[in-house]
Chimera marker file (.cmm) of the C-alpha trace (Angstrom):
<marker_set name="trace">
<marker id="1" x="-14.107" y="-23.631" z="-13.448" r="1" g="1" b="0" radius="0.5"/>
<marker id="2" x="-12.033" y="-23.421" z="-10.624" r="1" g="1" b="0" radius="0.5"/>
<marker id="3" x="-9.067" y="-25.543" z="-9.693" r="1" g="1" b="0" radius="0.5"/>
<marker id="4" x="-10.508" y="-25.493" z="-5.848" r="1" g="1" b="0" radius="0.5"/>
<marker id="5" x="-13.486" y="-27.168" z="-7.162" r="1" g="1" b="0" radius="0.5"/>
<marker id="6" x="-12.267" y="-29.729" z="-9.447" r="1" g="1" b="0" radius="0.5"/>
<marker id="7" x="-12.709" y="-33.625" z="-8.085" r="1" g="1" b="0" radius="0.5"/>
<marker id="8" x="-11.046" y="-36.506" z="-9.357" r="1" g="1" b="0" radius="0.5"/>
<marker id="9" x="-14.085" y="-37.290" z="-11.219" r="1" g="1" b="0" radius="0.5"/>
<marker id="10" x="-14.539" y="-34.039" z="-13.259" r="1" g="1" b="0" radius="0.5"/>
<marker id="11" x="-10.803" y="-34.240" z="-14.160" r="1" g="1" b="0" radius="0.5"/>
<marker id="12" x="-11.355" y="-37.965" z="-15.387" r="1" g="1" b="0" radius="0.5"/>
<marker id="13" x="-14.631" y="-36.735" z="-17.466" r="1" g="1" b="0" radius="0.5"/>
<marker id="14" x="-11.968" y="-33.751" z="-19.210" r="1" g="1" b="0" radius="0.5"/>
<marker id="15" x="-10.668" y="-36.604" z="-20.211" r="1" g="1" b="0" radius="0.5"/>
<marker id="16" x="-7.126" y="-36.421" z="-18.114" r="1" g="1" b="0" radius="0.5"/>
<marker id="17" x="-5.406" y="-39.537" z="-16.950" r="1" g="1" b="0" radius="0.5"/>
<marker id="18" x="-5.037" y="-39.932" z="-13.576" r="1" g="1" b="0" radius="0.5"/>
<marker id="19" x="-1.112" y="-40.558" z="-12.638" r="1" g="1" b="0" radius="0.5"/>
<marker id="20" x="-0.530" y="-42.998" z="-10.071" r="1" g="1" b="0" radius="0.5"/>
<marker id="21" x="2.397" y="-41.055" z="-7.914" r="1" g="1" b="0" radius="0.5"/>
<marker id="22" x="4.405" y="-43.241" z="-5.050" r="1" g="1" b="0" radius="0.5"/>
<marker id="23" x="3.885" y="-42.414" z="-1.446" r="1" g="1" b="0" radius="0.5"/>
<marker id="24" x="6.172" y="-39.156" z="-0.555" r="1" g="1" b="0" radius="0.5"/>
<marker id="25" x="6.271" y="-36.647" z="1.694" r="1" g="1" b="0" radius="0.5"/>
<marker id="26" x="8.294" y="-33.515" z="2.471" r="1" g="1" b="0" radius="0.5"/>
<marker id="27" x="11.502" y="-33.751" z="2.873" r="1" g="1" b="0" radius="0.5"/>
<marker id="28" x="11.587" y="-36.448" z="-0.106" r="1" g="1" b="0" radius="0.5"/>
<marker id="29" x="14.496" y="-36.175" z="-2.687" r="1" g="1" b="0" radius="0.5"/>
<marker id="30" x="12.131" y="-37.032" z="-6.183" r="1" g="1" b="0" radius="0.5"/>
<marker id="31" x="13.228" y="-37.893" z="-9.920" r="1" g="1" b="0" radius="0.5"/>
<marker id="32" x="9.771" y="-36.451" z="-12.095" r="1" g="1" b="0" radius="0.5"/>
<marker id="33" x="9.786" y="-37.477" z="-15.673" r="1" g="1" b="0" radius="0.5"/>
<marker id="34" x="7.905" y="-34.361" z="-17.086" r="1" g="1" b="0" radius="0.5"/>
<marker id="35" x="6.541" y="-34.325" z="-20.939" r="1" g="1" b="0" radius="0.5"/>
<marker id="36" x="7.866" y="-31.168" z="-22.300" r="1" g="1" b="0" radius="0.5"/>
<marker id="37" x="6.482" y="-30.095" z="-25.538" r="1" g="1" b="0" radius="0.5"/>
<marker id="38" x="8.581" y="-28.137" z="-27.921" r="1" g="1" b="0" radius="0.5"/>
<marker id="39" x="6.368" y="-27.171" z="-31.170" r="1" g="1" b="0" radius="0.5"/>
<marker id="40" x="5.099" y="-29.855" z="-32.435" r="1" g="1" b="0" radius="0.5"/>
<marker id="41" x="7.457" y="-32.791" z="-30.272" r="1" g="1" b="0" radius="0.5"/>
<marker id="42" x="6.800" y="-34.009" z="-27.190" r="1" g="1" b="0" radius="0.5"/>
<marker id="43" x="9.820" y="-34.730" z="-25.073" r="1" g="1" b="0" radius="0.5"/>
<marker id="44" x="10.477" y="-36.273" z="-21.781" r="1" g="1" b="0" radius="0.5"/>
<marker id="45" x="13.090" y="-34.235" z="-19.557" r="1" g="1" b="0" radius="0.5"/>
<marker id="46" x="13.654" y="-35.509" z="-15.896" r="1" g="1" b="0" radius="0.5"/>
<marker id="47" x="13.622" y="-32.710" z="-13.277" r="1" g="1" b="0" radius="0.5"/>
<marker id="48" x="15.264" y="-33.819" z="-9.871" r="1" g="1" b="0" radius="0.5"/>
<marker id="49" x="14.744" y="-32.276" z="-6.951" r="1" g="1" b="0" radius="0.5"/>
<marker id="50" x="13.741" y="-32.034" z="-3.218" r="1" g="1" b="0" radius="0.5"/>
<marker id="51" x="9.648" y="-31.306" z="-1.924" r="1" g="1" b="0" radius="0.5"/>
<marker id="52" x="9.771" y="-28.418" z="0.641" r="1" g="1" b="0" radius="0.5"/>
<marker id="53" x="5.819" y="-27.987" z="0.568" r="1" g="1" b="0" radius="0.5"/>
<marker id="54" x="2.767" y="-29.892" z="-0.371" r="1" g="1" b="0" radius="0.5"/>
<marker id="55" x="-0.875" y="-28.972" z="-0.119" r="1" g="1" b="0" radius="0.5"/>
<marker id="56" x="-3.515" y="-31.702" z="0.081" r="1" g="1" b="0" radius="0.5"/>
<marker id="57" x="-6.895" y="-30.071" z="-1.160" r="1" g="1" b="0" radius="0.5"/>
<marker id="58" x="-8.653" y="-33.356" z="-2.347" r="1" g="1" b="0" radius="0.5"/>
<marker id="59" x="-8.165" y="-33.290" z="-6.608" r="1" g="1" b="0" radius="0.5"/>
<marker id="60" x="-6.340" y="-29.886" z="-6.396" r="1" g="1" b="0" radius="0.5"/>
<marker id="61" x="-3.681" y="-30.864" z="-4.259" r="1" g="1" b="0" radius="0.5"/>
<marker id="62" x="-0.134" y="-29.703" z="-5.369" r="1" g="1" b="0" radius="0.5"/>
<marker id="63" x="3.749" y="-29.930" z="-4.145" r="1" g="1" b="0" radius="0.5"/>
<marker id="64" x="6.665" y="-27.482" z="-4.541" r="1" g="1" b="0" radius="0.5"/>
<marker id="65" x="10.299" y="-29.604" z="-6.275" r="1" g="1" b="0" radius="0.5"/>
<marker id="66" x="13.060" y="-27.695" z="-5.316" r="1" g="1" b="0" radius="0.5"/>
<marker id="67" x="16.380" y="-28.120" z="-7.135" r="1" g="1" b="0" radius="0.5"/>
<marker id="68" x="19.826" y="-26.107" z="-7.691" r="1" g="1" b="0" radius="0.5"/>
<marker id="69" x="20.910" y="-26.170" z="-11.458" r="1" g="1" b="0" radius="0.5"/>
<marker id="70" x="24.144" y="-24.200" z="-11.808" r="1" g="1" b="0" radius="0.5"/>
<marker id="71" x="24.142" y="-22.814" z="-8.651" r="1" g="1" b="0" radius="0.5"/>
<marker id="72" x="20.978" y="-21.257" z="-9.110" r="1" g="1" b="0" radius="0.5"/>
<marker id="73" x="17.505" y="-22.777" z="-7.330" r="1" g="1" b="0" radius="0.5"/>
<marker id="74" x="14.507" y="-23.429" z="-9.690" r="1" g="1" b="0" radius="0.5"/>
<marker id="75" x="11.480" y="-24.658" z="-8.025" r="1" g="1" b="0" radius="0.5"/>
<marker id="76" x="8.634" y="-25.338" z="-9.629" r="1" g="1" b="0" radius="0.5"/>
<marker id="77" x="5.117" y="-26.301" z="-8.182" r="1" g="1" b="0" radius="0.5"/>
<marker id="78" x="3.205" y="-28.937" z="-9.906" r="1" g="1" b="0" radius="0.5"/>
<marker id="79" x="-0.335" y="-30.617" z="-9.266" r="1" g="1" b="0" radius="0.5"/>
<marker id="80" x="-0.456" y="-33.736" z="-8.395" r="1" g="1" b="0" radius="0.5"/>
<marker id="81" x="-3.191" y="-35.000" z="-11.140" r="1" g="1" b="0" radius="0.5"/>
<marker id="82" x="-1.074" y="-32.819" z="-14.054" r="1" g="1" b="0" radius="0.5"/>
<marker id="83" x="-0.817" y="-34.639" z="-17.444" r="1" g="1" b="0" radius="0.5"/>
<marker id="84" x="2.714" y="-33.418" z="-17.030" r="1" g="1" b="0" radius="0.5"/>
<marker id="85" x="3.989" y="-35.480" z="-14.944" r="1" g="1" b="0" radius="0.5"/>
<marker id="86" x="4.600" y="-38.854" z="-17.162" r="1" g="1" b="0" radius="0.5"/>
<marker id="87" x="6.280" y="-40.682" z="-13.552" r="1" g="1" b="0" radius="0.5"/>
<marker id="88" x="7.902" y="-40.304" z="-10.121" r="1" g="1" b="0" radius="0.5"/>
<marker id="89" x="10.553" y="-41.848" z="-8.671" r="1" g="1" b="0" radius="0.5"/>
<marker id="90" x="11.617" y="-41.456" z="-5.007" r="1" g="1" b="0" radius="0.5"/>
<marker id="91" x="15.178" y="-41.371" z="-4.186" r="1" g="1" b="0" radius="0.5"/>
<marker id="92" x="15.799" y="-41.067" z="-1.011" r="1" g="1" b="0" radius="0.5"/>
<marker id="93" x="13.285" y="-39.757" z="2.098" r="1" g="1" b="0" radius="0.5"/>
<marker id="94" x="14.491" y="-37.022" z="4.041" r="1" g="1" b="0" radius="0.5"/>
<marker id="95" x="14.278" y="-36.637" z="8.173" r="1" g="1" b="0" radius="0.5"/>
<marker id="96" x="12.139" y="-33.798" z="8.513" r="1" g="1" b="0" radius="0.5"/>
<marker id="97" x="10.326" y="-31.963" z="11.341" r="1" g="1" b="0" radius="0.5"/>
<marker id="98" x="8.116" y="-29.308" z="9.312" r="1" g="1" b="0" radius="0.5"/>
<marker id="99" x="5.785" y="-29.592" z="7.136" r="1" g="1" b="0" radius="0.5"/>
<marker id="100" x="7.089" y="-26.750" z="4.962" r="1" g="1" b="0" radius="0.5"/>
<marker id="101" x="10.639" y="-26.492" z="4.589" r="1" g="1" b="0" radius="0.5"/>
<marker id="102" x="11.232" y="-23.032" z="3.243" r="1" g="1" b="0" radius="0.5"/>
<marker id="103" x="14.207" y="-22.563" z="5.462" r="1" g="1" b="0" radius="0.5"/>
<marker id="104" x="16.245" y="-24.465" z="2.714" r="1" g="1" b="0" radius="0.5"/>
<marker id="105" x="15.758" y="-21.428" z="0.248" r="1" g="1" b="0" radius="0.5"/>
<marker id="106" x="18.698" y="-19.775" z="3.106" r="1" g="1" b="0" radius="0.5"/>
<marker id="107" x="20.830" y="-22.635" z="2.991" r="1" g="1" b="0" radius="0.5"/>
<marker id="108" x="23.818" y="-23.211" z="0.234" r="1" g="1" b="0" radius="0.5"/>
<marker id="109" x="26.215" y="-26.040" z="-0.345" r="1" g="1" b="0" radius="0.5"/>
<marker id="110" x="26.130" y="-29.101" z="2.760" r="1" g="1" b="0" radius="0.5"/>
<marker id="111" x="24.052" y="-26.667" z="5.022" r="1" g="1" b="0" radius="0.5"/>
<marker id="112" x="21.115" y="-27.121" z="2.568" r="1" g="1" b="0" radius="0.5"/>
<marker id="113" x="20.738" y="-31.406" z="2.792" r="1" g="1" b="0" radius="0.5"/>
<marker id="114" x="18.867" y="-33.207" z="4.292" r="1" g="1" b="0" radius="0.5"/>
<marker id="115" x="19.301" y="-36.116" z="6.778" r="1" g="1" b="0" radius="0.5"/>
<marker id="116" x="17.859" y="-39.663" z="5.204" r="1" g="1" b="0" radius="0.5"/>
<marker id="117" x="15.384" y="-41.573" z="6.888" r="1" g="1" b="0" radius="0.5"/>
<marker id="118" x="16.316" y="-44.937" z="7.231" r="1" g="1" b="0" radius="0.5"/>
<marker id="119" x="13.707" y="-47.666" z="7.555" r="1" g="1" b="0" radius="0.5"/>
<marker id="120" x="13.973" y="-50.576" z="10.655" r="1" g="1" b="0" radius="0.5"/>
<marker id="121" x="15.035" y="-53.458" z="7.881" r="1" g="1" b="0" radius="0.5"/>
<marker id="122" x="17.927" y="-51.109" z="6.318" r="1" g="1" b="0" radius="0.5"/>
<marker id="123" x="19.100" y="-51.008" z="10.048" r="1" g="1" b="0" radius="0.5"/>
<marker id="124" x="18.687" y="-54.431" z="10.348" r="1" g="1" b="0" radius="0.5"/>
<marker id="125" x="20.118" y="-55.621" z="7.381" r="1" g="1" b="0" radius="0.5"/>
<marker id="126" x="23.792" y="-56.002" z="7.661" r="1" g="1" b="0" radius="0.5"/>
<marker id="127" x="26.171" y="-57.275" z="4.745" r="1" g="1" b="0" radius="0.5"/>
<marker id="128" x="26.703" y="-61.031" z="4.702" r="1" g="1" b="0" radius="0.5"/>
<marker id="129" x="30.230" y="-61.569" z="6.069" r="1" g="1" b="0" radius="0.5"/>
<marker id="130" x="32.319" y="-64.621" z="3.887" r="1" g="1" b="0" radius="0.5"/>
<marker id="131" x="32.979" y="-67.078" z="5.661" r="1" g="1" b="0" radius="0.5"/>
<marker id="132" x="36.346" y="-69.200" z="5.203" r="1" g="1" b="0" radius="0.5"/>
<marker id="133" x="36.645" y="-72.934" z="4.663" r="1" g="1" b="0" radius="0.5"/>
<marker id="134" x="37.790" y="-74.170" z="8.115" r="1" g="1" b="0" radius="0.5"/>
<marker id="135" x="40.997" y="-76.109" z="7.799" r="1" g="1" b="0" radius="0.5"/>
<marker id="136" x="41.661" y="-79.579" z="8.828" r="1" g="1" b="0" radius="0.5"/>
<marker id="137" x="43.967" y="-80.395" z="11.120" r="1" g="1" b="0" radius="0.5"/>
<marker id="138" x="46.558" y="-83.230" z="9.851" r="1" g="1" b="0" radius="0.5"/>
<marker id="139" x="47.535" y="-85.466" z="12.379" r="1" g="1" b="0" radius="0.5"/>
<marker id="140" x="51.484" y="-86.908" z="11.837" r="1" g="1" b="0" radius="0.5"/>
<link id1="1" id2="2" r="1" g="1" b="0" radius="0.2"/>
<link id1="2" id2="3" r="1" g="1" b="0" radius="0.2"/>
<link id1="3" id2="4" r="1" g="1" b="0" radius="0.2"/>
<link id1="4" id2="5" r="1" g="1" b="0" radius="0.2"/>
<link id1="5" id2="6" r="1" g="1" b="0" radius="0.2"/>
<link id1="6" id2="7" r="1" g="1" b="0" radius="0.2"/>
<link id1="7" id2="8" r="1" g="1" b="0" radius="0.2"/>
<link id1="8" id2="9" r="1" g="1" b="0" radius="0.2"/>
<link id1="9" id2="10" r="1" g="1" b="0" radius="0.2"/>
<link id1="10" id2="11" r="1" g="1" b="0" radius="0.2"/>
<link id1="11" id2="12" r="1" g="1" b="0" radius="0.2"/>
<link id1="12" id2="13" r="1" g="1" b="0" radius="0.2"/>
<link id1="13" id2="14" r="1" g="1" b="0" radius="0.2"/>
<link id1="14" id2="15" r="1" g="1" b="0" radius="0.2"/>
<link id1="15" id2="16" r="1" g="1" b="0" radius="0.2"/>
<link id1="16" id2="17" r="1" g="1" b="0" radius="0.2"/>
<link id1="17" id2="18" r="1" g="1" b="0" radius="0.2"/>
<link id1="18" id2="19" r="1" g="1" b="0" radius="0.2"/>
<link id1="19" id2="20" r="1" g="1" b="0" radius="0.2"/>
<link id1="20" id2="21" r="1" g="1" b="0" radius="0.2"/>
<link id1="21" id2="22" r="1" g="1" b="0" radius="0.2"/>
<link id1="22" id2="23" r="1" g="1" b="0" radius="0.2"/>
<link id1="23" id2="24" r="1" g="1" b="0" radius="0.2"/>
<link id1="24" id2="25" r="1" g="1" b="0" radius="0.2"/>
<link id1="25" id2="26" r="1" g="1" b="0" radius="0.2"/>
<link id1="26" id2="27" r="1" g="1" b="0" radius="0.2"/>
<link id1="27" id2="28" r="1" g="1" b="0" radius="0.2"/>
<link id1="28" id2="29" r="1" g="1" b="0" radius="0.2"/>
<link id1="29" id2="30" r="1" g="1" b="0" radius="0.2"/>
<link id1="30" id2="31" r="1" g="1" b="0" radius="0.2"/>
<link id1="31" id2="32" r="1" g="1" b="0" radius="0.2"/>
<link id1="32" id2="33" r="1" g="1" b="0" radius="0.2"/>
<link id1="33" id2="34" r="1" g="1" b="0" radius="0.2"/>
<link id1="34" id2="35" r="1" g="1" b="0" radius="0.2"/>
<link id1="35" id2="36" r="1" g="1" b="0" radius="0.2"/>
<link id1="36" id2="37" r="1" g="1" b="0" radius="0.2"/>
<link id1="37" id2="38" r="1" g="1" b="0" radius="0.2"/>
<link id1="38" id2="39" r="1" g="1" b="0" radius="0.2"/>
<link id1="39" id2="40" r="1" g="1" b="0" radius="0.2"/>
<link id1="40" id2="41" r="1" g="1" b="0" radius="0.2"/>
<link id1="41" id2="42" r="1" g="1" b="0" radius="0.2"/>
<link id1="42" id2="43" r="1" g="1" b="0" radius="0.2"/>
<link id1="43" id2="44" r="1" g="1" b="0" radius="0.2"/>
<link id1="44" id2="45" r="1" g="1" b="0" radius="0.2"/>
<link id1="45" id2="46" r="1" g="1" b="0" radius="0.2"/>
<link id1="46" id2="47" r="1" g="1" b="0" radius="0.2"/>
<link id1="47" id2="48" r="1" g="1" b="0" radius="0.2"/>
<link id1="48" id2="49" r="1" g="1" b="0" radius="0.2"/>
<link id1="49" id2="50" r="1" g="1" b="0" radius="0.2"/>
<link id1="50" id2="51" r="1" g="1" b="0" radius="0.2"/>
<link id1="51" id2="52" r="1" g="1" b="0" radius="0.2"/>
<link id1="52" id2="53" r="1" g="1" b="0" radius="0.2"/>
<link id1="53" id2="54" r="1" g="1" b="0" radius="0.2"/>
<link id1="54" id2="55" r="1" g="1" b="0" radius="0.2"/>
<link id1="55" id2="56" r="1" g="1" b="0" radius="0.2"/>
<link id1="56" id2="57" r="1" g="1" b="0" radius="0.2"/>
<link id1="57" id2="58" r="1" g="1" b="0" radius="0.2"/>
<link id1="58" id2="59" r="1" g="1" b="0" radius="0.2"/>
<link id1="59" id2="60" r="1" g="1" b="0" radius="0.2"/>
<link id1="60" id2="61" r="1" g="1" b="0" radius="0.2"/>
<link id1="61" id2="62" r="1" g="1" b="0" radius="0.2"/>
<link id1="62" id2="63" r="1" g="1" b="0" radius="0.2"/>
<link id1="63" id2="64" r="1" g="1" b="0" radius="0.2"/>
<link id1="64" id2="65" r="1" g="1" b="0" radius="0.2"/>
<link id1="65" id2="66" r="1" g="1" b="0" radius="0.2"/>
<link id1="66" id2="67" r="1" g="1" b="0" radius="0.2"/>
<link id1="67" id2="68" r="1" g="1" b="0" radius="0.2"/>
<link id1="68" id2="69" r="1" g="1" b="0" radius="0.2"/>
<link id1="69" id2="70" r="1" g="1" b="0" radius="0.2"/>
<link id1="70" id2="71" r="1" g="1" b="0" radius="0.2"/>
<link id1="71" id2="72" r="1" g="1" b="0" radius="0.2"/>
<link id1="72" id2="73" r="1" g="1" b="0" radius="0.2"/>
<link id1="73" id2="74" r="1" g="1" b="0" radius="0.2"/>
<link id1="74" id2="75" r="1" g="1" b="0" radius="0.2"/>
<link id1="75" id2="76" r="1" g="1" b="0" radius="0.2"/>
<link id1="76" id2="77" r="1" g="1" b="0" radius="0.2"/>
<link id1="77" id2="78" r="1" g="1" b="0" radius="0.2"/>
<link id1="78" id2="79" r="1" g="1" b="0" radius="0.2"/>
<link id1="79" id2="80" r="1" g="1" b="0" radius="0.2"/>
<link id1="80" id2="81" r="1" g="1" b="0" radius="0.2"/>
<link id1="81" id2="82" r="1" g="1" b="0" radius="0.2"/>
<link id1="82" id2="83" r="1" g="1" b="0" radius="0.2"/>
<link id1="83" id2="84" r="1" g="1" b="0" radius="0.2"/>
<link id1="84" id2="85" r="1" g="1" b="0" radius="0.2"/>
<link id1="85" id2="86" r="1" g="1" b="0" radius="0.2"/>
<link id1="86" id2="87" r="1" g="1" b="0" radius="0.2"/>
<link id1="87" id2="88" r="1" g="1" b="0" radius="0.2"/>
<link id1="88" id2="89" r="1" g="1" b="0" radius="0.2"/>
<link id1="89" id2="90" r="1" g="1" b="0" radius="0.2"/>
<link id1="90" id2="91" r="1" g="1" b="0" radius="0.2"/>
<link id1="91" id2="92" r="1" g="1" b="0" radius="0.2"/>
<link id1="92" id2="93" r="1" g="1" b="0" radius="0.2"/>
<link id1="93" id2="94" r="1" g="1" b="0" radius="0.2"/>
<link id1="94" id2="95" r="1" g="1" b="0" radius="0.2"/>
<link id1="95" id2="96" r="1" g="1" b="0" radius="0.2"/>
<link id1="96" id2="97" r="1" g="1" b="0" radius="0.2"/>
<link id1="97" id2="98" r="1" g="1" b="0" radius="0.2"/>
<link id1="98" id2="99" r="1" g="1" b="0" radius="0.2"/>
<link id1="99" id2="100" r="1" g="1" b="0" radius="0.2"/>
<link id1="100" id2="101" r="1" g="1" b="0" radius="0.2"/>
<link id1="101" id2="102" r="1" g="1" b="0" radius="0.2"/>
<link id1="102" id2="103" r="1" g="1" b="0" radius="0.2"/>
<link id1="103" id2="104" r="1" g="1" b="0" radius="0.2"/>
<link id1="104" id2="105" r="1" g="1" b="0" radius="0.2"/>
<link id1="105" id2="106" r="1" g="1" b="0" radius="0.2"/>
<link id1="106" id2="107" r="1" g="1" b="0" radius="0.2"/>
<link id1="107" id2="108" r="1" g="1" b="0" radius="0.2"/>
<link id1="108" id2="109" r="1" g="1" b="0" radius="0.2"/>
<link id1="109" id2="110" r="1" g="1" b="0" radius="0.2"/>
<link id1="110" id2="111" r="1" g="1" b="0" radius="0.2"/>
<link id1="111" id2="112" r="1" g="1" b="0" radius="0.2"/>
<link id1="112" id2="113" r="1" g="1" b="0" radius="0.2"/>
<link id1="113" id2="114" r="1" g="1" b="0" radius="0.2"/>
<link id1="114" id2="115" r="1" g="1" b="0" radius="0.2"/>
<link id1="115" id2="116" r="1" g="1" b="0" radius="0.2"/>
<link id1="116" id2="117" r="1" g="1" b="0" radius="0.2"/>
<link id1="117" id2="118" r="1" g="1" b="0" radius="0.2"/>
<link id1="118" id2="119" r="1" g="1" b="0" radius="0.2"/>
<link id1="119" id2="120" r="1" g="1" b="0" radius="0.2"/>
<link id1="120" id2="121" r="1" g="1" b="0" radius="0.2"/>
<link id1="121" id2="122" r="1" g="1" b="0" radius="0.2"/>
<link id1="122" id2="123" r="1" g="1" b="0" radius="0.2"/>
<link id1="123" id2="124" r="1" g="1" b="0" radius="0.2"/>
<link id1="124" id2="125" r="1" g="1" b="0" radius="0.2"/>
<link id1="125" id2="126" r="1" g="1" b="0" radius="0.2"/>
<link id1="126" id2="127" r="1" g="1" b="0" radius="0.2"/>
<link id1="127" id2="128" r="1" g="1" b="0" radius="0.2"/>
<link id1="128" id2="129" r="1" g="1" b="0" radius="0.2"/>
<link id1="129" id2="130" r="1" g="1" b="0" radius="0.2"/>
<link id1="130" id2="131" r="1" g="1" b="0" radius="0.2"/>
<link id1="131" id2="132" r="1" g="1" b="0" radius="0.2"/>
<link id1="132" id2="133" r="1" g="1" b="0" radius="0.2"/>
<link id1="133" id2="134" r="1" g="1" b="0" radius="0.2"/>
<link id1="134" id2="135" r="1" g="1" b="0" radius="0.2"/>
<link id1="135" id2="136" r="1" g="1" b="0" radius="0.2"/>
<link id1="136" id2="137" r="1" g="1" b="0" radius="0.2"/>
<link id1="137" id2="138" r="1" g="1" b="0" radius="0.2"/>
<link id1="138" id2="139" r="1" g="1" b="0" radius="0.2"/>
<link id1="139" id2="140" r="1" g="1" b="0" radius="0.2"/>
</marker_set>
């Protein structure tokens, strides 16, 4: 069977949970908790990354996590109804204006990050300022 024609209901009767994943997009800075098996132990080893690329195909759909790990870039593309992934955590979203951002495999160091995209209420939302006891003015 081919991954083009799987559906979300032939992967549920496999018998493969389906992961509820958080809105994201490209551009996205993501924390994946992945289950690693070693032998016969199952382990859960957090790979943290940015998404350059994600293709929506229906039940095949997949997205590429980009990350530099000793100054060298791993990337790793993962599906989005894998029984790997045990949970996602966004970050931070990224300002982007592509929908595939392999430009960043060019980039090192500061030239390589992304700008965040802020949301109306964060620019809203400014830090409550303390506010000193007024004093009272004594009268002689």
């Amino acid at each position: 069977m081919k991954a083009q024609k799987l559906t979300r209901e032939t992967i549920r009767h496999i018998g493969e949970k389906e992961v509820k994943l958080p809105p994201f997009a490209v551009g996205d800075t993501v924390a994946l908790s992945l289950k690693v098996k070693e032998g016969d132990k199952e382990r859960i080893q957090v790979f943290e990354g940015d998404i350059i690329a994600r293709h929506k195909k229906g039940a095949s759909s997949s997205f590429l996590v980009r990350k530099i790990s000793n100054g060298v870039a791993v990337e790793r593309i993962l599906p989005e109804n894998s029984p790997t992934i045990h949970e996602m955590k966004v970050i931070r979203h990224g300002v982007t204006r592509r929908a595939k951002l392999y430009y960043l495999r060019d980039r090192e160091g500061k030239a390589s990050r992304l700008k965040e995209r802020r949301t109306q209420q964060e620019m809203t939302r400014v830090a409550p300022q303390e506010v000193a006891p007024a004093t009272e003015m004594v009268q002689k």
